[in-house]
C-alpha positions as CSV (number, residue, x, y, z in Angstrom):
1,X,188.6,-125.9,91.2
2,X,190.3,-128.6,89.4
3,X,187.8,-132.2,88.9
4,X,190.1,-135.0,88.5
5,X,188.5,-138.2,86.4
6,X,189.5,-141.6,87.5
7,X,190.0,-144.0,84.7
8,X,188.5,-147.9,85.4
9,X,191.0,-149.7,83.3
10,X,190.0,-153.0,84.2
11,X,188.5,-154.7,80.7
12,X,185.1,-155.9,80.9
13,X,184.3,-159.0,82.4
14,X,182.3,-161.6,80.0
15,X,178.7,-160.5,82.1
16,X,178.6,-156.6,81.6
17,X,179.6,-157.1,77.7
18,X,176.6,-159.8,77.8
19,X,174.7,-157.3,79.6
20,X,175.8,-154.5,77.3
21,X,174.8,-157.1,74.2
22,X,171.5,-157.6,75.6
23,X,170.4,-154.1,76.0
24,X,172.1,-153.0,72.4
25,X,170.0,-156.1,70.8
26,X,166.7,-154.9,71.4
27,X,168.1,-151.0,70.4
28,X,167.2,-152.0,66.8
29,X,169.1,-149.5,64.5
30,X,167.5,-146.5,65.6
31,X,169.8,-143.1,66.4
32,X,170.3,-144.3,70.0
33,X,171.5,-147.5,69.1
34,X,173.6,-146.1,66.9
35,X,175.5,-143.7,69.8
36,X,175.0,-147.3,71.7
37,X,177.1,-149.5,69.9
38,X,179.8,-146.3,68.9
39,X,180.2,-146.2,73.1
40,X,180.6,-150.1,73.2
41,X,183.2,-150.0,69.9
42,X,185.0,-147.4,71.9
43,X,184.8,-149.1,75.4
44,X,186.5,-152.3,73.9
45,X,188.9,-151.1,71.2
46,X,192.0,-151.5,74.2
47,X,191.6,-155.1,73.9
48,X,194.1,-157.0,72.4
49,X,191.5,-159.2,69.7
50,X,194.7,-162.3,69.1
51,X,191.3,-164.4,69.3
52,X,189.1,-164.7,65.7
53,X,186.4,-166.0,67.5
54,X,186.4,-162.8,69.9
55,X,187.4,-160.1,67.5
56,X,184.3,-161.7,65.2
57,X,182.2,-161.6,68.1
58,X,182.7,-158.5,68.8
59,X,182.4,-157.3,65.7
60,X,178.7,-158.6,65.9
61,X,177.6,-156.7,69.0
62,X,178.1,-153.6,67.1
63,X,175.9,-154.1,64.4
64,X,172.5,-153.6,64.5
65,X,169.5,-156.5,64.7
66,X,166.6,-156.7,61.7
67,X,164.0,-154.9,63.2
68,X,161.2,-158.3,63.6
69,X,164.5,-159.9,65.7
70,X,165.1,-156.7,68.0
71,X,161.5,-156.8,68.9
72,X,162.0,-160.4,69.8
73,X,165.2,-159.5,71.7
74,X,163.4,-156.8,73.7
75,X,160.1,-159.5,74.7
76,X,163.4,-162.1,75.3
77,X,165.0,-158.9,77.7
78,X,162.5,-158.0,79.0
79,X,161.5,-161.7,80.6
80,X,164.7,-162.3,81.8
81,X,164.6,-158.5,84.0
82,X,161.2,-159.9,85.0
83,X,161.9,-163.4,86.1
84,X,159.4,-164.6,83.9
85,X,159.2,-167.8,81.6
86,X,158.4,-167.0,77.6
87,X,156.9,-169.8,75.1
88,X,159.7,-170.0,71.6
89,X,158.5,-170.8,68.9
90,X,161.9,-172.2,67.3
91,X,163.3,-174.0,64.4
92,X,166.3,-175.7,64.4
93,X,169.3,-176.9,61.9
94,X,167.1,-179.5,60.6
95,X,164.4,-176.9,60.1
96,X,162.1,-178.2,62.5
97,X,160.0,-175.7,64.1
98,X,158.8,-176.7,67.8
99,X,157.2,-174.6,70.8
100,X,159.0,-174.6,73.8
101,X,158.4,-173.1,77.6
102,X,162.0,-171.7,78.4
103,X,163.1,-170.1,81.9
104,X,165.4,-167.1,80.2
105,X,168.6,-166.3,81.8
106,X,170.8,-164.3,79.3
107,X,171.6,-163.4,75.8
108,X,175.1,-163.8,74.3
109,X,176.4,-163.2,71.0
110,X,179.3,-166.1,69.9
111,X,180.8,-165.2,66.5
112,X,178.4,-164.0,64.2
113,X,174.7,-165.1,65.6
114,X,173.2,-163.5,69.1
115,X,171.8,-166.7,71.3
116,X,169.2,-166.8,74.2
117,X,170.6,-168.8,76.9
118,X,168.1,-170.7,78.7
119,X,166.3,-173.4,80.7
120,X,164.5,-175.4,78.2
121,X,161.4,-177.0,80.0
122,X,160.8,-180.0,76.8
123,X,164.4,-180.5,76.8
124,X,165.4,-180.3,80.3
125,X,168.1,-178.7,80.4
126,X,169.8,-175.5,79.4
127,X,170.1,-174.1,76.1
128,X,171.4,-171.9,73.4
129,X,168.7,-170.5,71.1
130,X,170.0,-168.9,67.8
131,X,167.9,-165.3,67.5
132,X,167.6,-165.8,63.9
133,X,165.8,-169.1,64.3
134,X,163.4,-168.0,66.9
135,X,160.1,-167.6,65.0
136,X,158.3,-165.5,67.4
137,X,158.2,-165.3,71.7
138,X,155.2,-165.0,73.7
139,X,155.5,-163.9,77.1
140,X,154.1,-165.6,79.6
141,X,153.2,-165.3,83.5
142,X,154.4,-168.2,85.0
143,X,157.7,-167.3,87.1
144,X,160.9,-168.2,86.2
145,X,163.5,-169.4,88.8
146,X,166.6,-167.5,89.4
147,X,169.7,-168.1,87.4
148,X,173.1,-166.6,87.7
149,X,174.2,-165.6,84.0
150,X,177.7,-165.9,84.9
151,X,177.1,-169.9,85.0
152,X,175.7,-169.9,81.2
153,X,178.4,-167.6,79.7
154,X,180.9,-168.6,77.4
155,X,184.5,-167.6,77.6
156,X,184.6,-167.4,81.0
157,X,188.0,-168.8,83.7
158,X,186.9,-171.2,85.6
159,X,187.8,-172.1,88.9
160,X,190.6,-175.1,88.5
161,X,191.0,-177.4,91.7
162,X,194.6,-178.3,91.5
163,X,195.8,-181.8,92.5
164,X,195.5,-183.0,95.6
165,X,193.8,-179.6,96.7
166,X,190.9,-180.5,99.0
């Protein structure tokens, strides 16, 4: 008896490599996150990387996270798999540090620093939190509401509505 392997060879869409980026962030540098990011090299060396920005983020998702911002990344993961909001403690360019109540949706990682993409409660509105600015996260139990990541991702084709196309 003969088992016959179908190949998928459909690249991956911009929502499982988020989704692959989030659970290799909190993986740290230990020997499974190693094996990890080999799988994820491996599952996007067919690409055609034309694109600096892409080929450098890429290049990001496979390397490992200090170990204080992978235990961030896993409190940040494991709010957004909960539905629950998380308080930031976060400084910014100008180096000011403020405390914020954000509804999680996703992480990303756009060239060279890893973001947490979320609802920001003082500002309003959604965000983009560098990892390496975030100071420390405290969980909280206050419900987030539901967010589609696909809507906070970068890189992705959008709809067009062509002329005169009702």
């Amino acid at each position: 008896m003969t088992t016959v392997v179908k190949h998928d060879t459909r690249p991956l869409t911009t929502a499982e490599i988020a989704a692959l980026a989030l659970s290799l962030a909190h993986l740290g540098a230990g020997p499974q996150a190693v094996t990890a990011r080999r799988g994820l090299q491996h599952a996007l060396q067919h690409l055609e990387l034309d694109d600096d920005v892409i080929a450098a983020t890429l290049a990001t998702l496979t390397e490992p996270l200090p170990l204080e911002v992978a235990s961030r990344a896993r409190l940040m993961a494991d709010a957004i798999t909960s539905r629950l909001m998380i308080r930031l403690h976060y400084r910014d360019a100008g180096g000011n540090i403020t405390v914020r109540d954000v509804e999680p949706v996703t992480c990303l990682v756009h060239r060279e620093y890893w973001y947490l993409v979320g609802v920001c409660r003082m500002r309003r509105g959604i965000r983009a939190f560098r990892f390496d600015r975030i100071l420390a996260v405290e969980p909280t139990l206050t419900p987030a509401r539901p967010h589609l990541a696909d809507r906070f991702l970068p890189f992705q084709r959008r709809k067009r509505v062509r002329a005169g196309a009702a």
